[in-house]
SETOR-694048 format. One record per residue (C-alpha): residue number from 0; x, y, z. Coordinates in Angstrom, 2 decimals, m for minus. Layout:
! SETOR-694048
SITE   num         x         y         z
SITE   NUM         X         Y         Z
...
END
This chain:
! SETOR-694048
SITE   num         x         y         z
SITE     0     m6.73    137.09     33.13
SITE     1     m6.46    135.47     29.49
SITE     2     m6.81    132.08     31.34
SITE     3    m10.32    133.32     32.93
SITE     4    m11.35    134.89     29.88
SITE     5    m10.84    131.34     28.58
SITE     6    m12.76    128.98     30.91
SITE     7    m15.80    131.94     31.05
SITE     8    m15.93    131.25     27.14
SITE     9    m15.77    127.66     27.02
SITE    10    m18.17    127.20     30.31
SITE    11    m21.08    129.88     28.52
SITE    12    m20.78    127.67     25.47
SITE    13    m21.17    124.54     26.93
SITE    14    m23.63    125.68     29.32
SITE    15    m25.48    127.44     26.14
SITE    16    m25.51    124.58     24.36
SITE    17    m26.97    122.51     26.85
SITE    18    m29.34    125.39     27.91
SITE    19    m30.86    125.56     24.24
SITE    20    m30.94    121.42     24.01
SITE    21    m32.81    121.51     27.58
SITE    22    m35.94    123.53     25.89
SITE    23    m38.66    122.41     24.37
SITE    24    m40.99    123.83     22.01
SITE    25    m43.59    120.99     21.16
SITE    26    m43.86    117.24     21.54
SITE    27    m42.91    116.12     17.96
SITE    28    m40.41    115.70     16.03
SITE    29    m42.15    118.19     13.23
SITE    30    m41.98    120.72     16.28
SITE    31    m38.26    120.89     16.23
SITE    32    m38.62    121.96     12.68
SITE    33    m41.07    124.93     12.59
SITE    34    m44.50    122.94     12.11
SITE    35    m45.66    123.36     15.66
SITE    36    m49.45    123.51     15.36
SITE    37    m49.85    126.45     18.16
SITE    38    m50.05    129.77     16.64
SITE    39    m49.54    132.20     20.10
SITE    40    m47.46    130.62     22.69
SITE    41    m46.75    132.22     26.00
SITE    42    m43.83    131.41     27.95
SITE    43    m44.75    130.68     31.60
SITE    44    m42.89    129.26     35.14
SITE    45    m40.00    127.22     34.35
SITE    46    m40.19    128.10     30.65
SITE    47    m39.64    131.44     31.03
SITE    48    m37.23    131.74     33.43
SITE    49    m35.49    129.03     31.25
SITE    50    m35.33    131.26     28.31
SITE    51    m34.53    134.25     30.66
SITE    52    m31.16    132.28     31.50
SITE    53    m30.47    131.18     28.28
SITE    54    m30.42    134.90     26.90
SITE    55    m27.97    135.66     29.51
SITE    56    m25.24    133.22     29.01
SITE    57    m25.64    134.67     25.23
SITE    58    m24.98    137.73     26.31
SITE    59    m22.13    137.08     28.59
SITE    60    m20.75    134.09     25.99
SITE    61    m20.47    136.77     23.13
SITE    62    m19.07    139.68     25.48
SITE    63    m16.32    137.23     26.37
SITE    64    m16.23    136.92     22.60
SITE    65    m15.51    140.61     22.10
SITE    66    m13.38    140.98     24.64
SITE    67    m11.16    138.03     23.59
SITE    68    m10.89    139.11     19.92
SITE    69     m9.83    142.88     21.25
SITE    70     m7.29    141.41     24.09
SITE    71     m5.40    139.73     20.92
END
């Protein structure tokens, strides 16, 4: 069980990681900083369901969190 609760924390970081370095929020470099010019953006089609994903492994990355630091 501790062994699982390993490789499900190291595998939802890594796949967070890359999940977050996937998306793309402008095409500068100022856009990685904050200065996008768009004022309302709406996430649509592969976007969304990008961002959908990328909440979950959060979610299950800092459950296995929790549950790690209580097992100990």
């Amino acid at each position: 069980m501790e062994f699982t609760l390993k490789i499900i924390t190291i595998g939802s970081a890594a796949l967070l990681i890359l999940l977050i370095l996937v998306q793309q929020r402008g095409a500068s470099l100022g856009a990685g900083f904050g200065a996008s010019s768009e004022l309302i953006t709406t996430r649509r089609g592969t976007d969304k369901t990008l961002h959908e994903i990328t909440v979950i492994v959060a979610v299950v990355f800092v459950v296995s969190l929790i549950v790690g630091l209580i097992r100990a």
